[in-house]
N, C-alpha and C positions, 0 to 999 in steps of 0.2 A: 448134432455132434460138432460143426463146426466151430462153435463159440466155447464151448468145451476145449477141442484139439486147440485153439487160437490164444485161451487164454492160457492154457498148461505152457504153451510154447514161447507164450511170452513171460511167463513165470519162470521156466528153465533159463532162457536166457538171461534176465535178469538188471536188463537195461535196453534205454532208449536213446536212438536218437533225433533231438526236435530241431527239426528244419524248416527255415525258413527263409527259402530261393524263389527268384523267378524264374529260374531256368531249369529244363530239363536237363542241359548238361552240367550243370552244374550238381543237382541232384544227382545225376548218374555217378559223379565223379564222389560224392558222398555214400552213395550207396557201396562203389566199388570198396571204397575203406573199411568201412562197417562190415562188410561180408564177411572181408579178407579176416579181419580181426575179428571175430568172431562173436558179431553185436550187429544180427542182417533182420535190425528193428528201425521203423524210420517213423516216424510223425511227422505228416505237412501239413502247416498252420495253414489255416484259414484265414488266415489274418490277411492273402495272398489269393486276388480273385479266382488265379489259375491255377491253384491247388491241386483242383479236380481232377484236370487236364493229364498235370503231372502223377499225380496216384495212376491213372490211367495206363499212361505210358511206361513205367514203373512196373507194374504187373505185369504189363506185355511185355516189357522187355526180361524180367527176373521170374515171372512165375511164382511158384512155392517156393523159392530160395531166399525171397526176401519179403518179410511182414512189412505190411505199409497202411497205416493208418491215416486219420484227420483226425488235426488238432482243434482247439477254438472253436466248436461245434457248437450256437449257439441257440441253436433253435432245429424241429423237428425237421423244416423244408431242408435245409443246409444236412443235417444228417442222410436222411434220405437219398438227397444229391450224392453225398460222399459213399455211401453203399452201392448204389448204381455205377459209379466210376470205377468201384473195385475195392473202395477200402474195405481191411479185416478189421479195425478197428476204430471206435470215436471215445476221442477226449475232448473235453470240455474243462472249462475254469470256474463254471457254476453246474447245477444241479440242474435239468429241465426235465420234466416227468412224458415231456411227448416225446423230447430223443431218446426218453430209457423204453419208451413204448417203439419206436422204429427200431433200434437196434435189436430189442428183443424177437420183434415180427420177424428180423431176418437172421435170428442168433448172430449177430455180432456183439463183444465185447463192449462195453460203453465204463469209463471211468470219469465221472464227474467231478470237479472240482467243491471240497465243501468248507466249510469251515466250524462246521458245530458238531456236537455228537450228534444233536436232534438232524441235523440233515444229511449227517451220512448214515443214519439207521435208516430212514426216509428212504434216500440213494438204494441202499442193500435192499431193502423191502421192494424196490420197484425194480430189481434184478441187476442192480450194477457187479458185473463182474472186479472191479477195483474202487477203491476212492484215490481221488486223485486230492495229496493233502501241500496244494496250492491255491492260490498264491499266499497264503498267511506265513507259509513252511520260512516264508525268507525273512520275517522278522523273528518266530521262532526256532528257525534250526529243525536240528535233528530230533529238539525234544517234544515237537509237536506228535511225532507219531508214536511215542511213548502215551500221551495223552489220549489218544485217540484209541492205542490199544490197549490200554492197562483195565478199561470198562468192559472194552468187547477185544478180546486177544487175538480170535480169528477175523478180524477184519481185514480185507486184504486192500493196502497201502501203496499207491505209486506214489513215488513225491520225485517234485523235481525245482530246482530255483536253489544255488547254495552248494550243491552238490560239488567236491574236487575231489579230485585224486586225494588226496590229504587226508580230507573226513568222511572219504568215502563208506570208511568201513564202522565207523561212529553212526552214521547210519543205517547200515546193517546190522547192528548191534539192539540200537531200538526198535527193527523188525520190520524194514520197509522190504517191501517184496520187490517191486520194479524201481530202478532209479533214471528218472529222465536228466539228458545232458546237453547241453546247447553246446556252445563253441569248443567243446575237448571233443567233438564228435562230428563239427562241421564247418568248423575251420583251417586251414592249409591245404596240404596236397593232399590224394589220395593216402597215400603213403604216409604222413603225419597223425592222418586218422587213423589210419588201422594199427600203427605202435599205442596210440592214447586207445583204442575201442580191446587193445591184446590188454595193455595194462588194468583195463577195468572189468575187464574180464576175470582175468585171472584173480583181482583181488576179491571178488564176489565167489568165486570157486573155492578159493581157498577160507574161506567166512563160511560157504556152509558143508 
């Protein structure tokens, strides 16, 4: 049921936010906006040795009030790791068919990154709860997930790269489920966050 309740809950919500800090407090101080504002979704890249660390401390300190995933997940050991530290979920920027085999072993969500139909039917067939329709999304826009659902309509779609306030909603229009957000979501103060995390909220509320 876990991977079930984790992916409905990030689907209600409706967005993310991708961070990427070395510090826990600075993370905390992202998380606190996000909460507030009503987007208590965080992705920590990998990209960042002490990720782990952080997911870790993040759980303990927030519990069930805040989903906390890994990013850049680029191979099975690294996932693994990241379920052991506590993450609820793993994204990646490519496909790897042994992190859709860990995440699954331990029902967690996994949303890979693809760039083809053939590789996100691939993805869905090895149980990806999302495709993640990056990094291409940012030469194509919003009309990449048009293309990706117009063949198969129930796909379910994160995209992130491109994404503002602006065309937010041009993307919910062409049927992205999750929208991931970098700097409108982890840049300033606490307080800066959670007015941009209310704003994109409510515009995704009010869309469906």
């Amino acid at each position: 049921m876990k991977k079930i309740q984790t992916t409905k809950f990030m689907y209600d919500i409706g967005a993310l936010a991708i961070v990427r800090t070395e510090t826990f407090e600075r993370a905390t101080e992202i998380a606190e906006g996000c909460i507030a504002g009503g987007i208590p979704v965080m992705e920590m890249s990998f990209t960042l040795n002490n990720a782990g660390e952080i997911i870790q401390q993040l759980k303990k300190k927030y519990g069930g009030s805040l989903c906390v995933g890994a990013g850049t997940v680029l191979d099975s050991e690294t996932a693994r790791y990241a379920v052991m530290k506590g993450a609820d979920f793993i994204i990646s920027p490519n496909f790897n068919l042994g992190v859709a085999q860990i995440c699954n072993r331990y029902q967690i969500p996994y949303a890979p990154g693809c760039t083809s139909i053939t590789e996100a039917v691939e993805a869905l067939s090895a149980g990806a709860a999302f495709i993640k329709a990056f990094p291409i999304s940012d030469f194509y826009g919003s009309q990449l997930i048009k293309v990706f659902k117009t063949p198969i309509p129930d796909m379910p779609i994160l995209a992130s790269g491109g994404i503002t306030l602006d065309n937010l909603e041009q993307w919910m229009e062409k049927g992205t489920d999750i929208c991931g957000f970098g700097s409108l979501l982890t840049k300033g103060t606490s307080k800066e966050i959670e007015y941009n995390a209310k704003r994109i909220s409510e515009i995704i509320k009010e869309y469906r």
